[in-house]
C-alpha positions as CSV (number, residue, x, y, z in Angstrom):
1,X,68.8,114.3,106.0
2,X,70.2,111.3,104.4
3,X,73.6,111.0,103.2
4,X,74.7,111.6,99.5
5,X,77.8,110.6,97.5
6,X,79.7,113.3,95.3
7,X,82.8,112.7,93.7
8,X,83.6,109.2,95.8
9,X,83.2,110.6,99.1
10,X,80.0,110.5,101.0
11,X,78.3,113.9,102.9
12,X,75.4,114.3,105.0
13,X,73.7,117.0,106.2
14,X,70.7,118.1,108.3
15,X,67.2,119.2,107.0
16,X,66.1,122.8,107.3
17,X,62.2,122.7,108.5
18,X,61.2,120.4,110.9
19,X,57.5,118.5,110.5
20,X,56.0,116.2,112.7
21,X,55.3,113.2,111.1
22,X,58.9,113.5,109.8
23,X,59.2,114.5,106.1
24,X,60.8,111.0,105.5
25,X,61.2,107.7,106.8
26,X,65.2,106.3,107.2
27,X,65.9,104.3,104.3
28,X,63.6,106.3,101.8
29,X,64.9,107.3,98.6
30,X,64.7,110.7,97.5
31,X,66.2,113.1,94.9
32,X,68.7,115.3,96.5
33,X,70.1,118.8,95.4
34,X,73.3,119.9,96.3
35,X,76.5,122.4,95.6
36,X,78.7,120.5,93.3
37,X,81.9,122.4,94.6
38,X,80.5,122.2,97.8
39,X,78.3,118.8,98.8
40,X,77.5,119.4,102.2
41,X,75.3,122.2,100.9
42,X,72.1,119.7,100.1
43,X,68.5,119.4,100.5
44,X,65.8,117.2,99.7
45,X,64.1,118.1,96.6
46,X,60.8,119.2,97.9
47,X,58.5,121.9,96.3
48,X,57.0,123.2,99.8
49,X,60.4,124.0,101.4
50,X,62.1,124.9,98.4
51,X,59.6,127.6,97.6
52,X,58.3,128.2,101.0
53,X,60.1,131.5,101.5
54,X,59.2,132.9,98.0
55,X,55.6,131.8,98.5
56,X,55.6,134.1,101.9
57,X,57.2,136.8,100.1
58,X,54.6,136.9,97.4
59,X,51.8,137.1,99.2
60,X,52.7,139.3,101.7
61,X,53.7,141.2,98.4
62,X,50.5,141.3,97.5
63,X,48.7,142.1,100.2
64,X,50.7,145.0,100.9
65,X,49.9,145.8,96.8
66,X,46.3,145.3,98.0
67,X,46.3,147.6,100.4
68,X,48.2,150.6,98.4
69,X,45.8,150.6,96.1
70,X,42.7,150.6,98.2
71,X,44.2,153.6,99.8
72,X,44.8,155.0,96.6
73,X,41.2,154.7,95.0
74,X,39.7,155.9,98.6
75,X,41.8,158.8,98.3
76,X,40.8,159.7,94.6
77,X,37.2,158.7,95.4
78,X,37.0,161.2,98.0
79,X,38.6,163.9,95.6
80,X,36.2,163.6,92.9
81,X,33.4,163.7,95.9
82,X,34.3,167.2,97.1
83,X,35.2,168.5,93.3
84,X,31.7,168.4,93.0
C-alpha cells in the first residue's frame, strides 16, 4: 500500500486482500483511511474490501434465515395435514 503522511511524518503499510491484476498501479493516487492516533492503521478506501466481510456475513445471514423458516412452514404444514 502506498505511503501516507499524518502529522509530518510519513507511514506505510501493506494491503489486506491480495488481487491479481494488482488493485493499484505504483504512483496511483488514492484516498486513504487511517487511525488518526495511530497512522499505520490504513487502507485504501475501496468499497469491496471495506465491506467484504459484512457482505459475507449477510448473506450467509440470510440463508441461514432462509432455511429456518422453510423448516418452520414444513413443519406447520405437515401439522395442519394430520389435524385433519
Amino acid at each position: 500500500m502506498p505511503g501516507i503522511e499524518a502529522g509530518g511524518k510519513e507511514y506505510s503499510g501493506m494491503q489486506q486482500t491480495f488481487s491479481s491484476p494488482p488493485s493499484y498501479a505504483k504512483g496511483e493516487k488514492l484516498t486513504v483511511l487511517y487511525n488518526p492516533a495511530d497512522p499505520q492503521e490504513s487502507y485504501p478506501d475501496n468499497l469491496p474490501d471495506n465491506y467484504f466481510g459484512c457482505l459475507v456475513g449477510g448473506v450467509f445471514g440470510l440463508v441461514t434465515l432462509l432455511i429456518g423458516l422453510s423448516y418452520l412452514l414444513a413443519s406447520r404444514l405437515k401439522a395442519r395435514k394430520t389435524a385433519q
